[in-house]
C-alpha positions, 0 to 999 in steps of 0.5 A, a space after each residue: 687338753 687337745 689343741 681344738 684346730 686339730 680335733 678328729 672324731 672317729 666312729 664305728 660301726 661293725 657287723 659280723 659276716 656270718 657268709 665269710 665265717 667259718 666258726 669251724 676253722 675259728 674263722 670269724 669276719 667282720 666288716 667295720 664302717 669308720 665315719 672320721 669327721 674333722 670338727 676342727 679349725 684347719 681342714 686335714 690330709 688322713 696320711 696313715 694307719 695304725 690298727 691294734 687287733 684284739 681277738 678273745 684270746 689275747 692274740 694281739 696283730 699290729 697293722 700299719 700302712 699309708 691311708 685308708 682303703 688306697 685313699 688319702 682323703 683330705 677331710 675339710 672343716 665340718 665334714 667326714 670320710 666315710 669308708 668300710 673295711 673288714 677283718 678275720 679272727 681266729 675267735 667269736 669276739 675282739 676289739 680294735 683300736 688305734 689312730 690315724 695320722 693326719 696333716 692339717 692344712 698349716 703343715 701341723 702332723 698330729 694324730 686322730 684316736 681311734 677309740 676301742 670298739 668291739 668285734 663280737 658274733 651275735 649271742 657270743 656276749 651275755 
């Protein structure tokens, strides 16, 4: 059980860029939107990255790096960053998945999962 002074919810929304897209090339785009809300007891500083990116074929790409969007926010008690951000795939759908890694207020480094969610182009899943 996650100690509760150090509880980071994240969400997801995606959208697919069918303007950036060339499914000719097997390029697919999409925008994601990321709500992390600190509904802990100590507000946090979101120091870093970790994405795990999924495409259909099983093709897996690592991306790490410090913050978010250029931002290092500091995520008080009870509220949240918002941010969008986006990816290219080589197929019609994918999953992301990773954790960001945060420093609350008393000096405490922990990590805040990211939950897989799904990239997909609108009528490629039945």
């Amino acid at each position: 059980m996650s100690d509760p002074r150090y509880q980071i919810d994240v969400s997801v929304v995606t959208r697919f860029l069918a303007e950036q897209s060339q499914p000719e090339q097997n390029r697919y785009a999409f925008a994601y939107t990321v709500t992390v809300k600190n509904n802990g007891l100590v507000p946090a500083k979101l120091l870093s990255r970790h994405w795990v990116i999924t495409d259909g074929d099983g093709h897996v790409e690592e991306v790490r790096g410090a913050g978010v969007i250029g931002q290092q926010p500091r995520i008080d008690i009870g509220a949240s960053h918002t941010y969008s951000s986006g990816t290219v795939m080589t197929s019609k759908v994918g999953t992301m998945q990773g954790s960001y890694r945060m420093l609350a207020e008393d000096g405490k480094h922990f990590d805040a999962i990211i939950a897989p969610f799904r990239l997909a182009v609108p009528g490629a899943l039945h």
